[in-house]
C-alpha positions in Angstrom: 123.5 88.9 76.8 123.0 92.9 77.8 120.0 93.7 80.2 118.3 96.9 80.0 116.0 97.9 82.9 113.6 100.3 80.7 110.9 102.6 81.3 108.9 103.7 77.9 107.9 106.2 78.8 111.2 108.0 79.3 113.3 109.7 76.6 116.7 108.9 78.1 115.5 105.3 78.8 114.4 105.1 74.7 117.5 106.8 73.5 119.7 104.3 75.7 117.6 101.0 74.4 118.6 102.2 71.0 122.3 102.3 71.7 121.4 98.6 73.0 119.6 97.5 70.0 122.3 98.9 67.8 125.2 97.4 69.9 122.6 93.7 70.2 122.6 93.6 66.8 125.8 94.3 65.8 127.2 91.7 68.2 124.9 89.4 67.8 123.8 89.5 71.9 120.6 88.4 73.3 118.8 91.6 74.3 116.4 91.3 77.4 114.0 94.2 78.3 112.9 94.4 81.8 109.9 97.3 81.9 110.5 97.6 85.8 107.5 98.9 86.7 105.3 96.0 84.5 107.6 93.5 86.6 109.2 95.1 89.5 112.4 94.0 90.6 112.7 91.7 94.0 114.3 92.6 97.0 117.2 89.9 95.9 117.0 91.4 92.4 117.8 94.8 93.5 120.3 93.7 95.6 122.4 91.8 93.1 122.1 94.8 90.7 123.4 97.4 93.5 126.4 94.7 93.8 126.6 94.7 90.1 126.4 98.4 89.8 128.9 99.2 92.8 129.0 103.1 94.5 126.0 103.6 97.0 122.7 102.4 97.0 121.5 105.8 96.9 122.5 106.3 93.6 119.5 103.9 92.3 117.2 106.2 93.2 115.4 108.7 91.5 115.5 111.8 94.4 113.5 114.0 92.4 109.9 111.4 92.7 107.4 112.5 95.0 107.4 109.0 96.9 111.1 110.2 97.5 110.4 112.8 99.8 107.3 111.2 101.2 108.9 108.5 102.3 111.8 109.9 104.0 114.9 108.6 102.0 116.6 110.8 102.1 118.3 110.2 105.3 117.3 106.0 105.2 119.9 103.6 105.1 120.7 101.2 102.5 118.4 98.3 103.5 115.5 100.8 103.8 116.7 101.9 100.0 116.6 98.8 99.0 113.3 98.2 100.7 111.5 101.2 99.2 113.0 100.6 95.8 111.4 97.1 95.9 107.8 98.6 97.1 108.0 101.6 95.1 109.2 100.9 91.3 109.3 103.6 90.5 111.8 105.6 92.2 114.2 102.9 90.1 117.3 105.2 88.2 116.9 104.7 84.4 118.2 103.2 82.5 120.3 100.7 84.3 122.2 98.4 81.5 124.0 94.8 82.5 126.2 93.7 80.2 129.1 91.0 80.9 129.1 91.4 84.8 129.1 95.1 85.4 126.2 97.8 85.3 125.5 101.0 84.6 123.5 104.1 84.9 122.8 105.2 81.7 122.4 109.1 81.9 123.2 110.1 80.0 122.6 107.5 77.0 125.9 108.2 75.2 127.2 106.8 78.3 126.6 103.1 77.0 129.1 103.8 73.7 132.0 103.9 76.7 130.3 101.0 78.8 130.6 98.8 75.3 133.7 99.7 74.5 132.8 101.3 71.4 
């Protein structure tokens, strides 16, 4: 099964579900679509992703959203990353793609022809 976390409303995010689709298809793999911000992520949820995902926490985030700078994040520590990413949606990297165990970041897109193995 590969897991997309997916924002429609972003090009990169759109361009990266297509690799999925493609790659879904072709393997015949159970495709599951998570619109964060429809169904935000739990604190637990977010926290087994970072594990999934490895490197730092910070890298989740989007640094350039004004809730970013308004909330201070960018000297918080992990929990309060964690915290803010489970109250604020929206500052959620994208696309972030599960697939057997390990996670990435998918910006760019492209990325996910490497994370398949293709």
């Amino acid at each position: 099964m590969i897991t997309i976390y997916h924002n429609p409303r972003c090009s990169k995010s759109r361009e990266a579900l297509a690799i999925a689709e493609q790659f879904s298809n072709e393997h015949k793999l159970k495709l599951e679509i998570v619109d964060y911000q429809k169904t935000p992520l739990t604190l637990a949820q977010l926290k087994d992703l970072h594990w999934t995902l490895g490197g730092p926490v910070s890298a989740m985030l989007r640094d350039n959203e004004p809730e970013y700078a308004a909330l201070g994040l960018a000297q918080a520590d992990d929990a309060a990353l964690l915290e803010a990413l489970a109250a604020h949606p929206k500052l959620l990297q994208r696309p972030i793609v599960v697939y057997r165990k390990r996670a990435v970041i998918a910006r760019p897109p492209q990325l996910l022809n490497e994370f398949f193995g293709n």
